[in-house]
N, CA, C and O atoms as a printed pandas DataFrame, in Angstrom:
     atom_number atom_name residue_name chain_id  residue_number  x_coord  y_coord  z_coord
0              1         N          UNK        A               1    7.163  -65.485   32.539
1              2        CA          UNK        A               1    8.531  -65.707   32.984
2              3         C          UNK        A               1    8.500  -66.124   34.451
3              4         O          UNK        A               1    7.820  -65.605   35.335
4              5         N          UNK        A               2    9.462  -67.283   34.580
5              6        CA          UNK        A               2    9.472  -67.395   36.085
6              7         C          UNK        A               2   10.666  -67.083   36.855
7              8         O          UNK        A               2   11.624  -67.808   36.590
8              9         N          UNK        A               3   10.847  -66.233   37.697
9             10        CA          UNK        A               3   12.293  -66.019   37.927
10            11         C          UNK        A               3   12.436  -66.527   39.807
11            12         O          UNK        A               3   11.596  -66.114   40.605
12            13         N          UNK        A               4   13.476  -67.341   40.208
13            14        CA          UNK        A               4   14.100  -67.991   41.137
14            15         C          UNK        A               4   14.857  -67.347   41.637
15            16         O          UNK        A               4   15.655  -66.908   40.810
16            17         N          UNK        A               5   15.135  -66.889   43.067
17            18        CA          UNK        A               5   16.302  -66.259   43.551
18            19         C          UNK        A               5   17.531  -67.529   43.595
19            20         O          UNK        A               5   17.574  -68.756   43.495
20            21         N          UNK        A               6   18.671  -66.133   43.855
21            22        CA          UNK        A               6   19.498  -67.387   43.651
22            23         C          UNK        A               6   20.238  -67.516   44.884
23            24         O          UNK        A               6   20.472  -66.549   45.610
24            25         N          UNK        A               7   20.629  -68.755   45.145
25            26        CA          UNK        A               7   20.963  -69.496   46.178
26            27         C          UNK        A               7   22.450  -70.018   46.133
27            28         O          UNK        A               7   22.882  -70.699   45.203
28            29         N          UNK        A               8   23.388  -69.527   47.524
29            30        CA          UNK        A               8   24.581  -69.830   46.960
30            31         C          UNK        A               8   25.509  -71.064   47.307
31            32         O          UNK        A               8   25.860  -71.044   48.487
32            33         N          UNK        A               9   25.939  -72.013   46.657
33            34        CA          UNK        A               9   26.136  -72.879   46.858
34            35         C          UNK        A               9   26.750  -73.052   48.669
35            36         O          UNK        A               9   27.528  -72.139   48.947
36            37         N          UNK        A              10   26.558  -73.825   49.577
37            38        CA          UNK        A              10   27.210  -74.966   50.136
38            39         C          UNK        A              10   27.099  -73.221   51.411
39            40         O          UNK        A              10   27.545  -73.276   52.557
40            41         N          UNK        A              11   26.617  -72.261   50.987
41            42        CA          UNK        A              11   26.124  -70.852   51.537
42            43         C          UNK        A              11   27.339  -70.680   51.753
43            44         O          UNK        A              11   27.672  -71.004   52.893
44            45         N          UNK        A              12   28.286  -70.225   50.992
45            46        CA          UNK        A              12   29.286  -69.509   51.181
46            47         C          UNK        A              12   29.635  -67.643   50.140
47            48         O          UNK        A              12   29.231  -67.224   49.056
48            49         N          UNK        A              13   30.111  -67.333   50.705
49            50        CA          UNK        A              13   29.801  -66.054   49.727
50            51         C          UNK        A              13   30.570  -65.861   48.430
51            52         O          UNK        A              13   31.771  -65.608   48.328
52            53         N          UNK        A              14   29.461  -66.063   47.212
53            54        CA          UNK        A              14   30.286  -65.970   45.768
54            55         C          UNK        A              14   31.708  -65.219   45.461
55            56         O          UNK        A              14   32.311  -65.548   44.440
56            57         N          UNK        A              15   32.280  -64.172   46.363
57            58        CA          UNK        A              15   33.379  -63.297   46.159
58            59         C          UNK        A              15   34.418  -64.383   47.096
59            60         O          UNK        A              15   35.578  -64.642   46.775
60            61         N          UNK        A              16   34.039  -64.678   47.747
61            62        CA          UNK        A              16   35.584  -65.800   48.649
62            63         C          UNK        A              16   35.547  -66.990   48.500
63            64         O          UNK        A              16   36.324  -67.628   49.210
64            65         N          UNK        A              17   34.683  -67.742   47.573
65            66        CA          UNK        A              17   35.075  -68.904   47.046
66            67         C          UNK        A              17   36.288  -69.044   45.979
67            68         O          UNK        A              17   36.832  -68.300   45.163
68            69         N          UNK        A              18   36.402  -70.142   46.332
69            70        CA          UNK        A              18   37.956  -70.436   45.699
70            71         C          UNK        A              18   37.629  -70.852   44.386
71            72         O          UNK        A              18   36.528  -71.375   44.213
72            73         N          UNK        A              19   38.462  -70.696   43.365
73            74        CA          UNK        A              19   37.940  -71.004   41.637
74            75         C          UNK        A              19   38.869  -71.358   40.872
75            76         O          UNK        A              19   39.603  -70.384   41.039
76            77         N          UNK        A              20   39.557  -72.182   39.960
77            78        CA          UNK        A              20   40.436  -72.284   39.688
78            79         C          UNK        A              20   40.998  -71.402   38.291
79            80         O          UNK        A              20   40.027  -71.124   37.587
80            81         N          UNK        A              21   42.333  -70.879   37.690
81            82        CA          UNK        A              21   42.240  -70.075   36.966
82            83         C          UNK        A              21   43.069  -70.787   35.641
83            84         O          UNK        A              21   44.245  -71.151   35.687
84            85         N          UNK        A              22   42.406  -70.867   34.770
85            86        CA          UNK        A              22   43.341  -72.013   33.846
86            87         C          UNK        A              22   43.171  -71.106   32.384
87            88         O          UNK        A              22   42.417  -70.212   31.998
88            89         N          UNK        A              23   44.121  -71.740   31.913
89            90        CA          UNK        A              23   44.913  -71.488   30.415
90            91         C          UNK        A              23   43.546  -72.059   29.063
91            92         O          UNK        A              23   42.669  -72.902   29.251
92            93         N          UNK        A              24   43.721  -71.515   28.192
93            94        CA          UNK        A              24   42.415  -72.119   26.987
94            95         C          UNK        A              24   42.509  -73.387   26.810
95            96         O          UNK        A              24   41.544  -74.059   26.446
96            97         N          UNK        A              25   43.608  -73.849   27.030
97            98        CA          UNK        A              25   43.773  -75.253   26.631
98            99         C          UNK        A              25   42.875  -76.298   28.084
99           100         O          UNK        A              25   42.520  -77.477   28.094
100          101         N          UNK        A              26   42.762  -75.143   29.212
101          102        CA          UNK        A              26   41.893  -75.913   30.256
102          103         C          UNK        A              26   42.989  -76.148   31.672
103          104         O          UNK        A              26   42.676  -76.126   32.863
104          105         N          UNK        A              27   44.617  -76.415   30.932
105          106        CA          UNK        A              27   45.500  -76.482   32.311
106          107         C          UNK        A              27   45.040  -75.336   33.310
107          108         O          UNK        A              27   44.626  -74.215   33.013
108          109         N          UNK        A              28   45.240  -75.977   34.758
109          110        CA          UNK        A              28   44.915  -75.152   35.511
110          111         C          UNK        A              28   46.565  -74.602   35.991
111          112         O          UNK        A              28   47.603  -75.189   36.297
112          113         N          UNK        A              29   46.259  -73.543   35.896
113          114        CA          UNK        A              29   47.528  -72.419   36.516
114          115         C          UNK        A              29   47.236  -71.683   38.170
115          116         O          UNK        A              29   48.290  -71.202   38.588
116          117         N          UNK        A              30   46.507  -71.573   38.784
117          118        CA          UNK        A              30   46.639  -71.468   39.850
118          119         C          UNK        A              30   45.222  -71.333   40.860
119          120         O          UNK        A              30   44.197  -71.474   40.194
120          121         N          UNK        A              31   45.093  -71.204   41.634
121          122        CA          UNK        A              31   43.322  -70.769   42.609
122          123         C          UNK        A              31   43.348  -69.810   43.212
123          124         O          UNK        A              31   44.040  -69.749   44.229
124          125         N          UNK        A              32   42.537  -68.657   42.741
125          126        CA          UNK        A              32   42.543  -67.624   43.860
126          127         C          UNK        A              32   40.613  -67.479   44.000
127          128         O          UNK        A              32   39.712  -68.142   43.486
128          129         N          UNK        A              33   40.607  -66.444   44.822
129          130        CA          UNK        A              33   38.925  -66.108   45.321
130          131         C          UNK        A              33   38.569  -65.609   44.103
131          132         O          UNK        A              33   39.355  -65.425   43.173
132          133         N          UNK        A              34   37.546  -65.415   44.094
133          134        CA          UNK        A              34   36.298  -65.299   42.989
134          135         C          UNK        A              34   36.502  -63.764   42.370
135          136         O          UNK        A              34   36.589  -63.447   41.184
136          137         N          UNK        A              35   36.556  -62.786   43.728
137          138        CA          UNK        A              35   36.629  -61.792   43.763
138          139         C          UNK        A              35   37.883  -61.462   42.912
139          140         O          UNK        A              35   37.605  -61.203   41.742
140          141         N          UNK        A              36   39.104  -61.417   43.206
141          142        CA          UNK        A              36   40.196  -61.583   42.140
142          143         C          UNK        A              36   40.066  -61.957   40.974
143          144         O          UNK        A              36   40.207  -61.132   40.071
144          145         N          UNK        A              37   39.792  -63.173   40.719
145          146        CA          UNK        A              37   39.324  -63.604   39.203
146          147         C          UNK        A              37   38.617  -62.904   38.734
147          148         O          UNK        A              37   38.719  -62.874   37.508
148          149         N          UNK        A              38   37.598  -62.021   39.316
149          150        CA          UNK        A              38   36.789  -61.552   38.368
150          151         C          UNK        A              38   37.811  -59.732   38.172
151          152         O          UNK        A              38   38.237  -59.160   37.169
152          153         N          UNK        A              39   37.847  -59.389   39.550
153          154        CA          UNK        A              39   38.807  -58.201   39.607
154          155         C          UNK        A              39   39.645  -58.223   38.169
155          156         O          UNK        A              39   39.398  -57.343   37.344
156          157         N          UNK        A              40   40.574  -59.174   37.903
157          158        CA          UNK        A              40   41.412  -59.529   37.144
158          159         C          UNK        A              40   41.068  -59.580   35.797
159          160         O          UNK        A              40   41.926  -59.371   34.940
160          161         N          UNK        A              41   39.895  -59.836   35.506
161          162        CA          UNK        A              41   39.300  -60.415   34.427
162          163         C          UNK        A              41   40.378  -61.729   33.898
163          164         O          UNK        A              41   40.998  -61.769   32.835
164          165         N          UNK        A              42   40.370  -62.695   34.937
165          166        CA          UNK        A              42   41.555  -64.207   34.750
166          167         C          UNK        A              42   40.369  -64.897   34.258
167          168         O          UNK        A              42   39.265  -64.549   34.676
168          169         N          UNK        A              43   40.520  -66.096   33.180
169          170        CA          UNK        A              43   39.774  -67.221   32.943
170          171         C          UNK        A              43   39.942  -67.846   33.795
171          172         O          UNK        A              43   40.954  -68.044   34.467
172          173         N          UNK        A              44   38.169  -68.526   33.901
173          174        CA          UNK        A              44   37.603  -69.606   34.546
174          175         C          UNK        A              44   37.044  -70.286   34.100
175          176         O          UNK        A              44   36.700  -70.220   32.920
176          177         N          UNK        A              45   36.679  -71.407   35.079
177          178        CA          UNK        A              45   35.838  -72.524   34.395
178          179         C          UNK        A              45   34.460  -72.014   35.495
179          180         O          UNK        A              45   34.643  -71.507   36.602
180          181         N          UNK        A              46   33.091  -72.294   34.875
181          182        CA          UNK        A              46   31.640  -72.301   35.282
182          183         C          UNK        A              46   30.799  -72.902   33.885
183          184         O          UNK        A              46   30.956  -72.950   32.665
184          185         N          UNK        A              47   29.990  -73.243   34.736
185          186        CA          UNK        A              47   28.818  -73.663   34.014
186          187         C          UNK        A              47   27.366  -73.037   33.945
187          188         O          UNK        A              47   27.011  -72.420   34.949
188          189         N          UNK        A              48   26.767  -73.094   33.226
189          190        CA          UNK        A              48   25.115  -72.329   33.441
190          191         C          UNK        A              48   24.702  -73.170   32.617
191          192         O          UNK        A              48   25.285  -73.860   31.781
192          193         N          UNK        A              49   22.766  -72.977   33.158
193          194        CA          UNK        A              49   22.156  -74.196   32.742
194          195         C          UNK        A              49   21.334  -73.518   31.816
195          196         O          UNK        A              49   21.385  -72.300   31.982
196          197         N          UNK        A              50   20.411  -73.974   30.670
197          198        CA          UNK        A              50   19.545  -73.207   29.883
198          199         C          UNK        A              50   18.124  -74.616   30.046
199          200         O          UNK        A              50   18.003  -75.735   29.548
200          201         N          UNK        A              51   17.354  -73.861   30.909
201          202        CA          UNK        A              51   15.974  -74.696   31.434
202          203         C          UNK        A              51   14.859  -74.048   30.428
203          204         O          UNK        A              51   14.674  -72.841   30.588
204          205         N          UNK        A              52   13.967  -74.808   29.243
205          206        CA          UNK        A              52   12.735  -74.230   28.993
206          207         C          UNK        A              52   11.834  -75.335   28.581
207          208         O          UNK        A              52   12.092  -76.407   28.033
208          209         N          UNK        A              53   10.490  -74.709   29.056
209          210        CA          UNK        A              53    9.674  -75.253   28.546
210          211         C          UNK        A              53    8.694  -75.781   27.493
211          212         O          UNK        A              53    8.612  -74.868   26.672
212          213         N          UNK        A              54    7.804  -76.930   27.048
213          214        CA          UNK        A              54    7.415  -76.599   25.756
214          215         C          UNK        A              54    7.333  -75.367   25.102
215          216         O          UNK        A              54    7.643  -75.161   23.928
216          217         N          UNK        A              55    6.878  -74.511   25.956
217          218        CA          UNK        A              55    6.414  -73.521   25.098
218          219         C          UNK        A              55    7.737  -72.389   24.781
219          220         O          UNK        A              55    7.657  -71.255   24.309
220          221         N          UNK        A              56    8.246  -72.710   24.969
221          222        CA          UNK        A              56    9.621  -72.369   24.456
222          223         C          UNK        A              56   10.334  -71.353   25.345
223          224         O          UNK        A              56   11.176  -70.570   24.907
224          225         N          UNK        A              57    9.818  -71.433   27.041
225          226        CA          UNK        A              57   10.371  -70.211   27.742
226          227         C          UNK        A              57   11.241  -70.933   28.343
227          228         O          UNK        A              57   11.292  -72.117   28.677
228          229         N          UNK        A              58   12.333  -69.502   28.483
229          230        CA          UNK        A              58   13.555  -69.622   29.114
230          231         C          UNK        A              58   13.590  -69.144   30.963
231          232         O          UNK        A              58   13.049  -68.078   31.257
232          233         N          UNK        A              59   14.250  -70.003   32.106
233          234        CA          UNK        A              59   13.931  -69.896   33.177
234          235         C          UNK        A              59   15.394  -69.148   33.617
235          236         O          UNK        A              59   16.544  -69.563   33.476
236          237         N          UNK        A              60   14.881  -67.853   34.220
237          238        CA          UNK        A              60   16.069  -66.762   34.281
238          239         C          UNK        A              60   15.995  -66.489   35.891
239          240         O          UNK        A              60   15.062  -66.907   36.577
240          241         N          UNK        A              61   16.865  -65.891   36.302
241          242        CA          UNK        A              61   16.803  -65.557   37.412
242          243         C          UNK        A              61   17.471  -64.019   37.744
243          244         O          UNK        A              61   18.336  -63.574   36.990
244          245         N          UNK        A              62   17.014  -63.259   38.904
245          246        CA          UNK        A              62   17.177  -61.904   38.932
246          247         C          UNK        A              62   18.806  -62.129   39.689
247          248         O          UNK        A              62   19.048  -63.002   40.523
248          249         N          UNK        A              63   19.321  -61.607   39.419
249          250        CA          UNK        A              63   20.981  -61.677   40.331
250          251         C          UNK        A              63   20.105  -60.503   41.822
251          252         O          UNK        A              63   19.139  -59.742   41.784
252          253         N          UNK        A              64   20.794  -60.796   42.637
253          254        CA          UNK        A              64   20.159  -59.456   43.934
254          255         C          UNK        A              64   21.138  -58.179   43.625
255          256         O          UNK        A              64   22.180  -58.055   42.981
256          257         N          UNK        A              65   20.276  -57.248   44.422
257          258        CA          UNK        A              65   20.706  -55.884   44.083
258          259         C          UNK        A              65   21.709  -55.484   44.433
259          260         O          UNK        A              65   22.204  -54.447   43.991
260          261         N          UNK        A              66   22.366  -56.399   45.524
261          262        CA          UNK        A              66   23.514  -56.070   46.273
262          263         C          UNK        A              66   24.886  -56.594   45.921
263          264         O          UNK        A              66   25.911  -56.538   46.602
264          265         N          UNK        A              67   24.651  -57.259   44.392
265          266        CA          UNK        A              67   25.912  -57.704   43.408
266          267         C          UNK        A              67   26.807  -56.621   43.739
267          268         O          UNK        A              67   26.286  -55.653   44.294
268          269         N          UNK        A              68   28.305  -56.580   43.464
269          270        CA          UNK        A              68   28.930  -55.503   42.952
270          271         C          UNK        A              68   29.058  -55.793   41.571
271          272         O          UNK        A              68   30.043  -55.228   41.097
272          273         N          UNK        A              69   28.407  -56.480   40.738
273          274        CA          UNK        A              69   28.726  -56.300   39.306
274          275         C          UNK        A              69   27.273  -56.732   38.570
275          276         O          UNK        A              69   26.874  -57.893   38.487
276          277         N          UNK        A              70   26.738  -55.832   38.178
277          278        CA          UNK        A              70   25.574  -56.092   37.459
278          279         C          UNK        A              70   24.246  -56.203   38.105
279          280         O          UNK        A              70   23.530  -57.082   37.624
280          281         N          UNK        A              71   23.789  -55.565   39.012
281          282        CA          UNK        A              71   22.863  -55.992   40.253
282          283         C          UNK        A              71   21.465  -55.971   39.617
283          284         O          UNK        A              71   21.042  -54.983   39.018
284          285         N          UNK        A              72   20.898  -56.895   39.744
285          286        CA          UNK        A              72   19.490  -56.525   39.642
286          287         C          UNK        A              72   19.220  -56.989   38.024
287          288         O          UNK        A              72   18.203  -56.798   37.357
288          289         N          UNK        A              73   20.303  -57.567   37.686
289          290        CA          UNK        A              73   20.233  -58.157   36.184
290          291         C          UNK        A              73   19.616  -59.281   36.317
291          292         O          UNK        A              73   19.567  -59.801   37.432
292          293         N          UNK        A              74   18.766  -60.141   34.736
293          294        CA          UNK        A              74   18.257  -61.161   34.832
294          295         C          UNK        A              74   18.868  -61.474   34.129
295          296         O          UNK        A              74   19.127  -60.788   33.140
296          297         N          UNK        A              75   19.502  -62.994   34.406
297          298        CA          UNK        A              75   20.520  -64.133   34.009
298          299         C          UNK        A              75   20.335  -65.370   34.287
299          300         O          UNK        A              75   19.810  -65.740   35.337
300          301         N          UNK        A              76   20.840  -66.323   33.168
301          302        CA          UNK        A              76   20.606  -67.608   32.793
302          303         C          UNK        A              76   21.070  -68.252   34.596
303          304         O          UNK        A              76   21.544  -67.481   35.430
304          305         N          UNK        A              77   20.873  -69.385   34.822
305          306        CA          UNK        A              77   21.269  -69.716   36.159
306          307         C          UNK        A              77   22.605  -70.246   35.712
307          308         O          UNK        A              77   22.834  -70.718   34.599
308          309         N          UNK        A              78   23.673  -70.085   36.945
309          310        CA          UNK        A              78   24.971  -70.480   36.648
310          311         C          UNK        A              78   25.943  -70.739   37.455
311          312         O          UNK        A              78   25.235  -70.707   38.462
312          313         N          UNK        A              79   27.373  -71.058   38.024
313          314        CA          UNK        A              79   28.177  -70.996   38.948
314          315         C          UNK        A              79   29.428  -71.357   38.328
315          316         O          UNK        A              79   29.618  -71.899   37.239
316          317         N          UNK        A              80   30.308  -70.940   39.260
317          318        CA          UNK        A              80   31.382  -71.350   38.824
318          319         C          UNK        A              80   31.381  -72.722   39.511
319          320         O          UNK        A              80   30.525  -73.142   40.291
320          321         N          UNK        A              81   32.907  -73.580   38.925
321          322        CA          UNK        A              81   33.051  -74.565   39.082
322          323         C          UNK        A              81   34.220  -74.474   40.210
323          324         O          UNK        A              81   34.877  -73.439   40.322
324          325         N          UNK        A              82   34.445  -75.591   41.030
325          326        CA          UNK        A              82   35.018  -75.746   42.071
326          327         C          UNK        A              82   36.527  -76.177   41.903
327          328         O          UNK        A              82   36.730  -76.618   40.772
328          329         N          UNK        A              83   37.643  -76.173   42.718
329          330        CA          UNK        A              83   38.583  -76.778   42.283
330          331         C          UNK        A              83   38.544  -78.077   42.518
331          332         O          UNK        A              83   38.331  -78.467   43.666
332          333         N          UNK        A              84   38.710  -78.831   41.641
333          334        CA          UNK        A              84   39.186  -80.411   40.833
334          335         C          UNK        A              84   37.781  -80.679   40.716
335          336         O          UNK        A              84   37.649  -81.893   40.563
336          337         N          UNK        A              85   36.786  -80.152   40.719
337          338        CA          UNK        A              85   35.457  -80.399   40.489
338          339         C          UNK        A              85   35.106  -80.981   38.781
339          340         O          UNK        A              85   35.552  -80.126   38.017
340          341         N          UNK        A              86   34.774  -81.581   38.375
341          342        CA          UNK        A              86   34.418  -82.344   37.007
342          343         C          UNK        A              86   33.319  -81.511   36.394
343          344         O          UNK        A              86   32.348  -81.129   37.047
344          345         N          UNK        A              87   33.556  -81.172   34.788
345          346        CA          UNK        A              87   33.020  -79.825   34.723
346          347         C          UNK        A              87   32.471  -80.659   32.975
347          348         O          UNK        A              87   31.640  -80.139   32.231
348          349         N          UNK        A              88   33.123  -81.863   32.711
349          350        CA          UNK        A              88   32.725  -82.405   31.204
350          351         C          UNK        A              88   31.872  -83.609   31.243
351          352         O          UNK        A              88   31.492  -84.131   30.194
């Protein structure tokens, strides 16, 4: 297994980035911080990538210990998506 720390986009901190919060159908209904959305449990839009090799391994990465949600877990690589950011 190879595991990558993870690196946060554009180095801003995953809880005060802005995210947009939209309806199933995908309309977006409003933007708040990360932290809220997740507080909230509000839908979002993100993406994660699934990287493997011939031999059929999957490339995971450790979240750091200092998450407040899940610390020290190994997870697919991923982010949320940005507002008006192109996500299809």
């Amino acid at each position: 297994m190879i595991v990558l720390p993870r690196i946060l986009r554009r180095g801003a901190s995953s809880w005060n980035e802005q995210i947009e919060v939209v309806e199933i159908s995908g309309q977006v209904l409003d933007v708040r911080s990360a932290r809220v959305v997740h507080r909230m449990g509000l839908r979002h839009r993100g993406v994660v990538v699934f990287v493997c090799d011939r031999e059929g391994r999957f490339l995971l990465q450790r979240r750091s210990a200092k998450r407040d949600v899940y610390p020290s877990v190994m997870e697919v690589p991923g982010e949320h998506c940005m507002p008006n950011e192109t996500f299809r």
